[in-house]
Structures are given as C-alpha cells and as structure tokens.
N, CA and C atoms as a LAMMPS dump frame, in Angstrom:
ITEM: TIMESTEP
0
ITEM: NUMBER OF ATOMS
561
ITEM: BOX BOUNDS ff ff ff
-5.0000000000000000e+02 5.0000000000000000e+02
-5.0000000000000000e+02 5.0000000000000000e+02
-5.0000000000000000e+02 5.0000000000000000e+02
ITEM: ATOMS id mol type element x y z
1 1 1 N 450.916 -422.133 -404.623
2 1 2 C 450.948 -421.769 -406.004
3 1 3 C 449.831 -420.771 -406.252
4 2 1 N 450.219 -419.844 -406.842
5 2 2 C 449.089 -418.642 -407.53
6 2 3 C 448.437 -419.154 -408.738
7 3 1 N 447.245 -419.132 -408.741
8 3 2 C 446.294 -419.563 -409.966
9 3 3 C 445.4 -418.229 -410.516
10 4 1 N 445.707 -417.593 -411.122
11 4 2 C 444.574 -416.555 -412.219
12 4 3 C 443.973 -417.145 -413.266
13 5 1 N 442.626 -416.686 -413.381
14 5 2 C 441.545 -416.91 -413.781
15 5 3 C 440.993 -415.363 -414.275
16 6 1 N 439.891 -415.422 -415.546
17 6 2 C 438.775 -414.33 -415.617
18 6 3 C 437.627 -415.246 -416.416
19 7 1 N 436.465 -414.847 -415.932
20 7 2 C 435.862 -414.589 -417.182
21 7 3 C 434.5 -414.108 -416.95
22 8 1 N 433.541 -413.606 -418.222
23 8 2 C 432.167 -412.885 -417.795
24 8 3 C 430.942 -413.579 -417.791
25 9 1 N 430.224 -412.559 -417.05
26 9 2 C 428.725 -412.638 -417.21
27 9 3 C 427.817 -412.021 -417.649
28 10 1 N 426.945 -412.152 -418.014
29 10 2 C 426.13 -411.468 -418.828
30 10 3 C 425.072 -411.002 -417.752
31 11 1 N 425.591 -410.098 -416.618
32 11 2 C 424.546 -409.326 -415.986
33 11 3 C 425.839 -408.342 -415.606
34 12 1 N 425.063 -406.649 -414.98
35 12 2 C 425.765 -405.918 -414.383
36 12 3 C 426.229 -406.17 -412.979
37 13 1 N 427.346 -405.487 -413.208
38 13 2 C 428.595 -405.628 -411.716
39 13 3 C 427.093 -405.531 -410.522
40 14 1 N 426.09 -404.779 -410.56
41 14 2 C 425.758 -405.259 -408.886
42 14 3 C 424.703 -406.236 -408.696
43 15 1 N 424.218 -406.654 -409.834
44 15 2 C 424.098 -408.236 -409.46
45 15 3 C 424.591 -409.189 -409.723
46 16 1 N 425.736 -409.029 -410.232
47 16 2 C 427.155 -409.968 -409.919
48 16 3 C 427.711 -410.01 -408.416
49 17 1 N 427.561 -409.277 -408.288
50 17 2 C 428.054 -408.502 -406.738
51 17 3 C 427.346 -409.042 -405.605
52 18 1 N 426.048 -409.072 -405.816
53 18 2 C 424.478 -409.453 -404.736
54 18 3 C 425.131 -410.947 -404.874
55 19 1 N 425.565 -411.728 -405.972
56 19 2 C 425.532 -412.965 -405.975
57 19 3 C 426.858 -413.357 -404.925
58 20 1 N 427.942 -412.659 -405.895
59 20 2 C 429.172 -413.087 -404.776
60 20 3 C 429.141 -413.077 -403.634
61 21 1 N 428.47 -412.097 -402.914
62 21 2 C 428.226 -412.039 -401.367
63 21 3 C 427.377 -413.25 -401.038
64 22 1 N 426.702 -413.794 -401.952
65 22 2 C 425.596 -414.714 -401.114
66 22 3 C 426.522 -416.584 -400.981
67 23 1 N 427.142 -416.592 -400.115
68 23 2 C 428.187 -417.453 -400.629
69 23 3 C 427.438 -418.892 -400.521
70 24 1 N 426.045 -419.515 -399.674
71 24 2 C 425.328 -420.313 -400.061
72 24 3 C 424.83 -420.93 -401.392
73 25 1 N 424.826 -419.717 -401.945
74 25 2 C 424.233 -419.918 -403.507
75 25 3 C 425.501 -419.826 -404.139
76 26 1 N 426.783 -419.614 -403.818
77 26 2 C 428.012 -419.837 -404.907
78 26 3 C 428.438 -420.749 -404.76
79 27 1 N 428.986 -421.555 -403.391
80 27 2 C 429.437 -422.884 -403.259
81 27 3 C 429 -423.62 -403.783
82 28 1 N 427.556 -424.058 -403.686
83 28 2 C 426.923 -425.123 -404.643
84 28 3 C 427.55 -425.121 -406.253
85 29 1 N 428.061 -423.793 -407.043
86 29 2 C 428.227 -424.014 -408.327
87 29 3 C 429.557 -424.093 -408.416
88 30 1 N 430.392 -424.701 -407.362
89 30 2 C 431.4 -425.093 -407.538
90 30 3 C 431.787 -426.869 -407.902
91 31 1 N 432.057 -427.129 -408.67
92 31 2 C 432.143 -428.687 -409.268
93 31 3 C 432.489 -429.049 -407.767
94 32 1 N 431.484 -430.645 -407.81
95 32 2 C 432.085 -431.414 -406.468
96 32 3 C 431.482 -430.817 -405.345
97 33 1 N 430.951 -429.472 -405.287
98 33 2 C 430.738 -428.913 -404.068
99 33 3 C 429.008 -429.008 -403.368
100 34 1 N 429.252 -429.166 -401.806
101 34 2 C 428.06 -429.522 -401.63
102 34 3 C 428.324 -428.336 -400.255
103 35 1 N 427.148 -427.21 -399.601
104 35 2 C 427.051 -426.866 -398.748
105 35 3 C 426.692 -427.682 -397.462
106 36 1 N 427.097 -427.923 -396.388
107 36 2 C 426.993 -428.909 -395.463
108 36 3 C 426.14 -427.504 -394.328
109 37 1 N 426.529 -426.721 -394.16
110 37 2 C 426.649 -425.742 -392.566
111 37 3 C 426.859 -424.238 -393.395
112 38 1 N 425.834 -423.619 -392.706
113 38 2 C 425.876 -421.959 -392.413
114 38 3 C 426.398 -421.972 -391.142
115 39 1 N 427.38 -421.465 -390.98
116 39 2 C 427.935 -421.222 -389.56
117 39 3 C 427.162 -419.892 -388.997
118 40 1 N 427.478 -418.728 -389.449
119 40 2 C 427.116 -417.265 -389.223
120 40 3 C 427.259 -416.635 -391.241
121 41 1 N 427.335 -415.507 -390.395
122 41 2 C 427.103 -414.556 -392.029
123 41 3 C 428.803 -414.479 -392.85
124 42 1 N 429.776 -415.034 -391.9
125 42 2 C 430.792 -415.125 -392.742
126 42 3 C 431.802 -416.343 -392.289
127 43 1 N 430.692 -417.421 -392.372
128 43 2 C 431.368 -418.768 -392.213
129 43 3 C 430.747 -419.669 -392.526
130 44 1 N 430.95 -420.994 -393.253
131 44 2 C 430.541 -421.729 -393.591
132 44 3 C 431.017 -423.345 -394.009
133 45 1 N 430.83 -424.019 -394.009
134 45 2 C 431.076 -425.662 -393.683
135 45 3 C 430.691 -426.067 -395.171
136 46 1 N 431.706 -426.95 -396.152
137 46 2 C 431.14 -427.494 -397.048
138 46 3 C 431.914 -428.552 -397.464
139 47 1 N 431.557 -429.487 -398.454
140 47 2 C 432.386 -430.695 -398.489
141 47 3 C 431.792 -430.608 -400.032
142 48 1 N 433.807 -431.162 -400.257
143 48 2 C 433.946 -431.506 -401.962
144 48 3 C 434.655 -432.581 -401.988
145 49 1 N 433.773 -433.126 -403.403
146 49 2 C 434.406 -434.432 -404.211
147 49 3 C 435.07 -434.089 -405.063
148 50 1 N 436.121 -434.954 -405.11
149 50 2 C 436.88 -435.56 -406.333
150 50 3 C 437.278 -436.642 -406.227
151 51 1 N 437.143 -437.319 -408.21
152 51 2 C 437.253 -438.73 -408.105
153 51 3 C 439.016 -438.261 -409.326
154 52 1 N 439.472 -439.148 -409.081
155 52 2 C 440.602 -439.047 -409.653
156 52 3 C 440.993 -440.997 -410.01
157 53 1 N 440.207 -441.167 -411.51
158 53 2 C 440.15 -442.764 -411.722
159 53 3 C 439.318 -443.568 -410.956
160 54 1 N 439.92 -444.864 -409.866
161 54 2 C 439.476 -445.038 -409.173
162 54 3 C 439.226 -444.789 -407.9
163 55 1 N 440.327 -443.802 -407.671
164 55 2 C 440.591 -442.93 -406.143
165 55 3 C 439.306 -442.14 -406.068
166 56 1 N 438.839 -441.935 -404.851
167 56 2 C 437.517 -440.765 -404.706
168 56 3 C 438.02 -440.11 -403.585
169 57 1 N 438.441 -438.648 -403.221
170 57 2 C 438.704 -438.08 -402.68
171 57 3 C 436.887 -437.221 -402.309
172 58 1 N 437.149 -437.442 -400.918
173 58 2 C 436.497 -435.989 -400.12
174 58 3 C 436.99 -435.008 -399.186
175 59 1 N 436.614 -433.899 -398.908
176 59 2 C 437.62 -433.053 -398.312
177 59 3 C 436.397 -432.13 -398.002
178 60 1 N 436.511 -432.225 -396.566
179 60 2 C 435.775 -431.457 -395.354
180 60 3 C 436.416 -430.082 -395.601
181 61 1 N 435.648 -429.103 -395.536
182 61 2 C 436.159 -427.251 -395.644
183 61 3 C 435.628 -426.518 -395.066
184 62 1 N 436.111 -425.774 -394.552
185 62 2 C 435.973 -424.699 -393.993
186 62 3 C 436.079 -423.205 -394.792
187 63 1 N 435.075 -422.571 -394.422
188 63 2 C 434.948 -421.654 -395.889
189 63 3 C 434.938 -420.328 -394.561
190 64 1 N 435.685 -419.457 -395.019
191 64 2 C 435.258 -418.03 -394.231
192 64 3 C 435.393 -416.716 -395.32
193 65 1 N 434.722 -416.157 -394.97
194 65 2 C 435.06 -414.396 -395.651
195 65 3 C 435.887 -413.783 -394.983
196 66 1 N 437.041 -413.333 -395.562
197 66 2 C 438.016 -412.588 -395.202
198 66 3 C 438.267 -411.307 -394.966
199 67 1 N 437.936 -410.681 -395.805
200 67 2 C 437.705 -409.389 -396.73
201 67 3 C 436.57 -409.073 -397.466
202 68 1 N 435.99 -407.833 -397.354
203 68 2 C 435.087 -407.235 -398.082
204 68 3 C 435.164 -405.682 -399.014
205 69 1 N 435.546 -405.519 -399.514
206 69 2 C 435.464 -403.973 -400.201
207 69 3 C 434.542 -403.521 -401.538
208 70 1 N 433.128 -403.165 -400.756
209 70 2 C 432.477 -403.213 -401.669
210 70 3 C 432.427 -401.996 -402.637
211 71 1 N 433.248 -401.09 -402.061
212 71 2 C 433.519 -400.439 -403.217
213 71 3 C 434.003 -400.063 -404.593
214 72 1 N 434.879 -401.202 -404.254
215 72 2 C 435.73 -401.908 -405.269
216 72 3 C 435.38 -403.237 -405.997
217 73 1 N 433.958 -403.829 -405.374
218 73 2 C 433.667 -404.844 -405.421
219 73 3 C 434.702 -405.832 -405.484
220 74 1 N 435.524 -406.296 -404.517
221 74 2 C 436.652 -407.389 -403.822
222 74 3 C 436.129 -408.522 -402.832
223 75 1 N 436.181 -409.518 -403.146
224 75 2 C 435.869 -409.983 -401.879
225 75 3 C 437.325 -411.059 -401.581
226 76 1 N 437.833 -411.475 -400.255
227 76 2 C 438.544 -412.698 -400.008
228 76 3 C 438.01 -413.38 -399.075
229 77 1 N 438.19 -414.553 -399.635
230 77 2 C 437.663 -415.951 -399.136
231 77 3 C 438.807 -416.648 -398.471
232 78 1 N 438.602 -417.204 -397.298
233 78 2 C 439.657 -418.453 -397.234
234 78 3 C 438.776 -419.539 -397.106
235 79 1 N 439.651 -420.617 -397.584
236 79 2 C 439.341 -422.003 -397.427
237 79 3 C 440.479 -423.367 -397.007
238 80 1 N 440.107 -423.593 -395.921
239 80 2 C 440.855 -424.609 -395.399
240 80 3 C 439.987 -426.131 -395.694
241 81 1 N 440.97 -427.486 -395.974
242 81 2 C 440.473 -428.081 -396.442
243 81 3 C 441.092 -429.448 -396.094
244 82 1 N 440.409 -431.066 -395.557
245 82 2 C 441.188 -431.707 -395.343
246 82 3 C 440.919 -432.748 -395.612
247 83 1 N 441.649 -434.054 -396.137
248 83 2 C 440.657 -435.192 -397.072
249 83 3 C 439.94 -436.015 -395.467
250 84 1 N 438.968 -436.539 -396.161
251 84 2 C 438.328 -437.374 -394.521
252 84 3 C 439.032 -438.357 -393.988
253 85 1 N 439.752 -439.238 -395.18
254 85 2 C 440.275 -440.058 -395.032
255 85 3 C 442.34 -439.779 -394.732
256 86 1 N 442.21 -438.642 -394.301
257 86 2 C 443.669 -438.413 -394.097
258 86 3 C 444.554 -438.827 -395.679
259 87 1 N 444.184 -438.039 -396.229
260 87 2 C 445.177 -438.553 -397.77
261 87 3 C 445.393 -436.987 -398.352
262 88 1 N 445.623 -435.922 -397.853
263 88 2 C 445.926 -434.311 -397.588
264 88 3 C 445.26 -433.547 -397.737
265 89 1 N 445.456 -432.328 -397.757
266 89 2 C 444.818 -430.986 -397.036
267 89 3 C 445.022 -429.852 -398.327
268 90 1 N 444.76 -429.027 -397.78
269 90 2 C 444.459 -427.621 -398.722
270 90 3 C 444.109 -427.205 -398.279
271 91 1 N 444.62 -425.776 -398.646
272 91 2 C 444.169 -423.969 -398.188
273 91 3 C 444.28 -423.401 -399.104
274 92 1 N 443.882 -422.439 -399.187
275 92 2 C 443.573 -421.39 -400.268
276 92 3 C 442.825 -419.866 -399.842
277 93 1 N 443.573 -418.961 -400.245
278 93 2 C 442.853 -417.745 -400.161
279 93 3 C 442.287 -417.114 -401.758
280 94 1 N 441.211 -416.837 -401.975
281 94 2 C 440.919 -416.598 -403.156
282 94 3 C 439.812 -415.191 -403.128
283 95 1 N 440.607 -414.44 -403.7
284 95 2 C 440.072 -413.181 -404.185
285 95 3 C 439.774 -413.106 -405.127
286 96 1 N 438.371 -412.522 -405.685
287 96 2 C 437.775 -412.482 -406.633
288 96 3 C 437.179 -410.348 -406.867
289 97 1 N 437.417 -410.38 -407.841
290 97 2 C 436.642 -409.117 -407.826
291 97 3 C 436.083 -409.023 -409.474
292 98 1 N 435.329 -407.66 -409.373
293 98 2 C 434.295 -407.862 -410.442
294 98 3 C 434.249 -406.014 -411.036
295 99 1 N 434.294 -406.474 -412.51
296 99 2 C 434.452 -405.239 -413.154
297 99 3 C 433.455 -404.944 -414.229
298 100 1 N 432.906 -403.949 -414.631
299 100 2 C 431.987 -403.944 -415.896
300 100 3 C 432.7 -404.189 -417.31
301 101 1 N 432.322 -404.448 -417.601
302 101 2 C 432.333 -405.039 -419.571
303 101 3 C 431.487 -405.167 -420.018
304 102 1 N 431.35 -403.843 -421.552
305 102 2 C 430.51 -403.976 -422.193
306 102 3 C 429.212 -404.899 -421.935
307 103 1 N 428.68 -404.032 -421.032
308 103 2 C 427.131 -404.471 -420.347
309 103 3 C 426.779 -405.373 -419.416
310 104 1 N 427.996 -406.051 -419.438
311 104 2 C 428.273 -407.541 -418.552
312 104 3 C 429.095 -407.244 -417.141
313 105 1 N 429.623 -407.948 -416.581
314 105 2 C 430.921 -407.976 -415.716
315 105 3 C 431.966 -409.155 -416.089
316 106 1 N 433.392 -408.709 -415.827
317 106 2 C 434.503 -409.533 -416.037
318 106 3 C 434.617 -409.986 -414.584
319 107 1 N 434.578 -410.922 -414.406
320 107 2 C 434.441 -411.697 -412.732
321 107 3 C 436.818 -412.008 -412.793
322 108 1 N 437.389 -411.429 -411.785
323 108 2 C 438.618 -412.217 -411.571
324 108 3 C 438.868 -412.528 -410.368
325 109 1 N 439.752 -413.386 -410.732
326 109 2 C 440.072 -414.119 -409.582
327 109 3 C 441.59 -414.72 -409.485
328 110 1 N 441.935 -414.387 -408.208
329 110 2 C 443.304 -415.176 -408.032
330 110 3 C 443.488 -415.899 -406.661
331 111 1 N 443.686 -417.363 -406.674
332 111 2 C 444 -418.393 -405.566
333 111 3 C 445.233 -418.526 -405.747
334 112 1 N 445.838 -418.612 -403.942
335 112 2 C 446.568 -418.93 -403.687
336 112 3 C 446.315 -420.459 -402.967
337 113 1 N 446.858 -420.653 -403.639
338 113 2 C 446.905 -422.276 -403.068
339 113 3 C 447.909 -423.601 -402.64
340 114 1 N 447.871 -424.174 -401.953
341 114 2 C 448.591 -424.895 -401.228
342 114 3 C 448.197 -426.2 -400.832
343 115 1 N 449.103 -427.102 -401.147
344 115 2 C 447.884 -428.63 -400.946
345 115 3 C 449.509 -429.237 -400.644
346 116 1 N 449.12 -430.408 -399.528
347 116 2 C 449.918 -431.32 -399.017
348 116 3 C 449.169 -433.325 -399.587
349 117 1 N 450.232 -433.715 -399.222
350 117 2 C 449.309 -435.427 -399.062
351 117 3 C 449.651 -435.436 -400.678
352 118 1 N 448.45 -436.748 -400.692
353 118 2 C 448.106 -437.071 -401.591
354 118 3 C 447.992 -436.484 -403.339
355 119 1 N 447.119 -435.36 -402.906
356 119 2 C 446.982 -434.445 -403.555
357 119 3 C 447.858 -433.379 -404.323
358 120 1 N 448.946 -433.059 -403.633
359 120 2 C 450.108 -432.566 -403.816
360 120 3 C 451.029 -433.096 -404.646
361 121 1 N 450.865 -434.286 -405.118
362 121 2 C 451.399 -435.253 -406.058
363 121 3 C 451.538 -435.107 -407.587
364 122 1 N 450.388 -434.517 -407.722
365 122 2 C 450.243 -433.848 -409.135
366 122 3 C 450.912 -432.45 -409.48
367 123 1 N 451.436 -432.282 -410.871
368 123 2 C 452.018 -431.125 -410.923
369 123 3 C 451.191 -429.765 -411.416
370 124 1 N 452.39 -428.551 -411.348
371 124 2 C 451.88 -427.248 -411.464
372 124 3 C 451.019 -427.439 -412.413
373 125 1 N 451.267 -427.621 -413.504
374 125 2 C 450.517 -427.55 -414.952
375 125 3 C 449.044 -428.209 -414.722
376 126 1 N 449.298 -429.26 -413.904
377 126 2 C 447.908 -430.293 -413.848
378 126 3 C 447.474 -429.855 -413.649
379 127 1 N 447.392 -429.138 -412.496
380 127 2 C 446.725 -428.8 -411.2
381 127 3 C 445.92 -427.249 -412.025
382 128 1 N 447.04 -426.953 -412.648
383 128 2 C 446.24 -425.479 -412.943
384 128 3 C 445.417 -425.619 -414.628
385 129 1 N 445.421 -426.775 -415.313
386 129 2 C 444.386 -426.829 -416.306
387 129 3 C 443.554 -427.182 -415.56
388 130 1 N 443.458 -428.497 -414.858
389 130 2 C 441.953 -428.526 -413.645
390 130 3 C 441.705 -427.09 -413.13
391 131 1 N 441.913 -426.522 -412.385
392 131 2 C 441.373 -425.391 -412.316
393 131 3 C 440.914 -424.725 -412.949
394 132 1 N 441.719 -424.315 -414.416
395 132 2 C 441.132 -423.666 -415.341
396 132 3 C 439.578 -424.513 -415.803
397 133 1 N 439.241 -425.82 -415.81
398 133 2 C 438.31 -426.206 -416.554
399 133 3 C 437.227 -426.309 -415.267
400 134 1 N 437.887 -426.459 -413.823
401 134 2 C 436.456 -425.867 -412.74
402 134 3 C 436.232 -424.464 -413.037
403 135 1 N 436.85 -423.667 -413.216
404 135 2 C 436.811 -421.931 -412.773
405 135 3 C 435.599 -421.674 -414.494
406 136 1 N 435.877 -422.642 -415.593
407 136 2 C 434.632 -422.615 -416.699
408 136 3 C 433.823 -423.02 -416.394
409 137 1 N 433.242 -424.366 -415.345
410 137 2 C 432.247 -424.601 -415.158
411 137 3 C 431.311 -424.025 -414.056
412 138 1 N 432.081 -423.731 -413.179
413 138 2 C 431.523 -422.073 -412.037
414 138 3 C 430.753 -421.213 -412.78
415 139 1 N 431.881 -420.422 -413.842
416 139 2 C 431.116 -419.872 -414.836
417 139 3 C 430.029 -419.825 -415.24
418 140 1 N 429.476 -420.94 -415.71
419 140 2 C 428.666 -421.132 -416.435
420 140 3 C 427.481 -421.491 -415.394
421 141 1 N 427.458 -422.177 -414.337
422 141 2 C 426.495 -422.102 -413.201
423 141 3 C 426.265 -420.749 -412.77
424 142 1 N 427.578 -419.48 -412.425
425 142 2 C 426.929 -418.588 -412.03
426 142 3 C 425.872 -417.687 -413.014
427 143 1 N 426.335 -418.375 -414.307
428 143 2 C 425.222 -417.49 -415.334
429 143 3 C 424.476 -417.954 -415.308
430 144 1 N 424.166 -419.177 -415.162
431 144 2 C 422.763 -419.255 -414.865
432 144 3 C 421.667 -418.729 -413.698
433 145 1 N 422.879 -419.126 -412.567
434 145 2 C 422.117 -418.46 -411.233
435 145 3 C 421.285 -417.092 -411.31
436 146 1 N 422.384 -416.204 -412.055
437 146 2 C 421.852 -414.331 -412.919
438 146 3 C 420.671 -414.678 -413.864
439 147 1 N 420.615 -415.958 -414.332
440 147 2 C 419.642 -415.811 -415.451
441 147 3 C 418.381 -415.789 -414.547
442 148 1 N 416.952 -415.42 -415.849
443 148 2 C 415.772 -415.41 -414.964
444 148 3 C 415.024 -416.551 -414.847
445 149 1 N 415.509 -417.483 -415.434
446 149 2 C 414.778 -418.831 -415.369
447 149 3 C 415.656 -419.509 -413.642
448 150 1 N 414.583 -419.82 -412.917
449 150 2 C 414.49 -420.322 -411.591
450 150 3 C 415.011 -422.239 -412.18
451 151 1 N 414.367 -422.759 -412.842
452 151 2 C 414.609 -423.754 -413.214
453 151 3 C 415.921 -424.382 -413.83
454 152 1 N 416.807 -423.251 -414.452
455 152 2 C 417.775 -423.366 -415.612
456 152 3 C 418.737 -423.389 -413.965
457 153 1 N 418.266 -422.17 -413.206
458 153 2 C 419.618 -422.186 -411.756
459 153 3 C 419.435 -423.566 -411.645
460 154 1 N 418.787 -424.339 -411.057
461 154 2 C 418.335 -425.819 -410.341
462 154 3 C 419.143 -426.301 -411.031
463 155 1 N 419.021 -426.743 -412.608
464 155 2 C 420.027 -427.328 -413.26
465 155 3 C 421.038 -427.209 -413.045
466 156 1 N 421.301 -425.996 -413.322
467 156 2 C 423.191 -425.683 -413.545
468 156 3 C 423.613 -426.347 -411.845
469 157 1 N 423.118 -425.906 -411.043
470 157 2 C 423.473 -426.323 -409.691
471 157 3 C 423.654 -427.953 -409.325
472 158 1 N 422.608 -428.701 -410.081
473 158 2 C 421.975 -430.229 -409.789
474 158 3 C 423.554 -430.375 -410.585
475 159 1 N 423.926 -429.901 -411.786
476 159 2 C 425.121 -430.697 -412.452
477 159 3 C 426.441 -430.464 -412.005
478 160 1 N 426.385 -429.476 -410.767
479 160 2 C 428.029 -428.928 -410.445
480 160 3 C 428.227 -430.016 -409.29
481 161 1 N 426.697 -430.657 -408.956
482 161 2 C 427.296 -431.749 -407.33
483 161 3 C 427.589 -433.188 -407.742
484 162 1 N 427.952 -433.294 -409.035
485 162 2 C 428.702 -434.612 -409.052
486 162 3 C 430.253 -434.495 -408.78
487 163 1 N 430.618 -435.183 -407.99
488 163 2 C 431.914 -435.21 -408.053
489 163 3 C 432.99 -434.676 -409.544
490 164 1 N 433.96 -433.946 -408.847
491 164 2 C 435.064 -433.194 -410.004
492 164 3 C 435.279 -435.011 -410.881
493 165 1 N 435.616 -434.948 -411.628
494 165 2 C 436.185 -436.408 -412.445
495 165 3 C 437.65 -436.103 -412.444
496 166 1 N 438.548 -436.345 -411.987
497 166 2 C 439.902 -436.238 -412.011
498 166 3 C 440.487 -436.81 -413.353
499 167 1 N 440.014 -438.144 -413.479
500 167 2 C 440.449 -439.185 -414.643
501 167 3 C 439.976 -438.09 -416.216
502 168 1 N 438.84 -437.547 -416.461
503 168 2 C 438.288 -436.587 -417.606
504 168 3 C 439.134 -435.676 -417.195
505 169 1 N 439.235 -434.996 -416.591
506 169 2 C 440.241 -433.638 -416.259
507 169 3 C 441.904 -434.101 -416.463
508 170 1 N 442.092 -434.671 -416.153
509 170 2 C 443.618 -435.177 -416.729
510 170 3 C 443.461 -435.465 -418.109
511 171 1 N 442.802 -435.84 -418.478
512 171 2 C 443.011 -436.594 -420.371
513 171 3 C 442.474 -435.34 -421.032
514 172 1 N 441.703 -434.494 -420.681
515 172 2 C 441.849 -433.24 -421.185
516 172 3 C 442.644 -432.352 -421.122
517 173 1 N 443.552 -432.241 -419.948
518 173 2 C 444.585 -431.444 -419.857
519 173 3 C 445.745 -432.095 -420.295
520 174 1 N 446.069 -433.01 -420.377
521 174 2 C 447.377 -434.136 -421.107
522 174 3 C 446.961 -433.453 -422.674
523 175 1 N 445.902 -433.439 -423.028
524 175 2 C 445.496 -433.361 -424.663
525 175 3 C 445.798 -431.45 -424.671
526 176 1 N 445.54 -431.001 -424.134
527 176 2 C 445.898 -429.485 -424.137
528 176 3 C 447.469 -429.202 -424.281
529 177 1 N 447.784 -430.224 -423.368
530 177 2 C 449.462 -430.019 -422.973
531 177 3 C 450.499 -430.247 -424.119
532 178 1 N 449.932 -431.424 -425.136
533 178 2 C 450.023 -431.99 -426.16
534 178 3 C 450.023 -430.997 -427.448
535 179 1 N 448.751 -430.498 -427.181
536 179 2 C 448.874 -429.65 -428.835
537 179 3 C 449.711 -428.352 -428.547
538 180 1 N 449.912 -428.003 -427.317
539 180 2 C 450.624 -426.716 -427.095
540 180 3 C 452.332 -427.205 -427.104
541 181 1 N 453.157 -428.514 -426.83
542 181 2 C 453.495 -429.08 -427.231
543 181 3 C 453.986 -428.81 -428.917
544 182 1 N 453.04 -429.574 -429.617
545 182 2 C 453.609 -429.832 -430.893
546 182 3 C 452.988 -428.257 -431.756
547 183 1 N 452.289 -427.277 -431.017
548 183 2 C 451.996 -426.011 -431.507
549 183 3 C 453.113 -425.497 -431.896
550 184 1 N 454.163 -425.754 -430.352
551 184 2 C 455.128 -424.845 -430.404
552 184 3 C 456.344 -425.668 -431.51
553 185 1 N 456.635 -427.12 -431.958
554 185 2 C 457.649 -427.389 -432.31
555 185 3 C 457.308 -427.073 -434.097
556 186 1 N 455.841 -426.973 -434.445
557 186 2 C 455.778 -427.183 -435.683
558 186 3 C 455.784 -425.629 -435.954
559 187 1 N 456.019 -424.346 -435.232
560 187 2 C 456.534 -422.949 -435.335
561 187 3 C 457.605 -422.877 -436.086
C-alpha cells in the first residue's frame, strides 16, 4: 500500500537536508523507535515497538539507504522488518524529499508498504490514520532536533521511545473515521 504524507519545518532545506542524511539522529524520532546498530554509513539495525491493547509487538529492522540525490534533495530508504516473536513482517521503501516554503522546508514523503502476519490484519484506513498520526509526531521531534535548544532535542527524542500505543491510535482514528462519516451524511 502507498502512504503520502507532508509537512514543515521551520528551518531551511539544507539543514533539513544535514538532518535527513544523518539517519542515527532520525530513527530515534520515530515513535517506538530505538537505534540498536550502525552497520556502515548506509546501514543500520533498529528495533520498534508497538503495543496494540494488550498485544506488544516488536519488530527487528533493518534500515538501508537506497538512493541519494542531493540535488534534488531525495533520499530512499528501505526497511525490512520482522516481529521477534514471529507474528509478521514488513517492508517498506520510503522516499522522502524536501522543498523550501516560505522560509521553512515542506518535508514529503511517500511509503510503500507491505506487511504480512499479524499485522496485516488491520485495514487500509487504519493503518494509514496510524501513520498519519506517527508521520505528526516525527514531525514534531524533527523540529525540535533543528531547534537550538540541545535539551528540547533530548526531550522530543526521550518521548518518541515509548512504544507506538496501538489501542490510543485506533480510538483516535475510529473517532476521525466517525466524524468524516457523519460529515459526509449531514451534507
């Protein structure tokens, strides 16, 4: 399944740019995500949580750089991904690139993604408001990372390694699904 995403930051495209390349310091501001292994300069080992109720999913990954065009500022990522406990897998290629806006950069991004098992259980819609509400909280860690407070990064970072909440991410996206729902019948 294809997932698109945008949104900005409040610094210019090339230190938006310095950041995306540094993929140590981006994984961490991914919800759930913990860096395990620097392999080399375009590989890397990391492991993510998700709790979904009482289920707790982890999933061993494999992170590589794919693609680089820094002229265009593009980058692709793959990520292969597999629960520890054998309950399914995921891959994903995700390209991101980065554009100026009014003083800022518009960060986009599009995953392709693919999940078997367990995981695979949930539908299109689910799957892609969770995303939408990780791809806001990335966000908001990578602005901090740009910001100049050293301390405010620590934070934003310390709050992206709790496990994703599956159970909050569903009752928020059920409630989204809902008013868009009765948005459209009371038209």
């Amino acid at each position: 399944m294809k997932i698109e995403s945008s949104f900005e930051v409040d610094a210019p495209p090339e230190r938006a740019w310095d950041l995306l390349m540094d993929v140590p310091r981006v994984v961490p501001c991914m919800p759930g995500a913990t860096l395990d292994e620097v392999v080399d300069d375009s590989n890397w080992k990391a492991t993510m949580q998700v709790k979904l109720g009482p289920i707790g999913l982890t999933f061993a990954t494999d992170v590589s750089r794919e693609q680089v065009d820094e002229a265009a500022r593009r980058v692709t990522l793959g990520a292969k991904a597999r629960e520890t406990r054998n309950r399914g897998r995921a891959s994903a290629t995700i390209e991101s690139s980065l554009a100026p806006v009014d003083g800022g950069t518009r960060v986009d991004i599009v995953t392709d993604l693919s999940l078997s098992g367990t995981v695979a259980q949930y539908g299109r819609g689910m799957i892609e408001d969770i995303s939408s509400q990780m791809v806001t909280s990335f966000a908001q860690c990578l602005q901090a990372q740009l910001g100049e407070s050293t301390e405010v990064a620590e934070q934003a970072v310390a709050a992206q390694a709790r496990p994703i909440s599956g159970l909050s991410l569903f009752f928020a996206s059920l409630g989204r699904r809902l008013r868009r729902l009765f948005g459209r019948r009371s038209s």
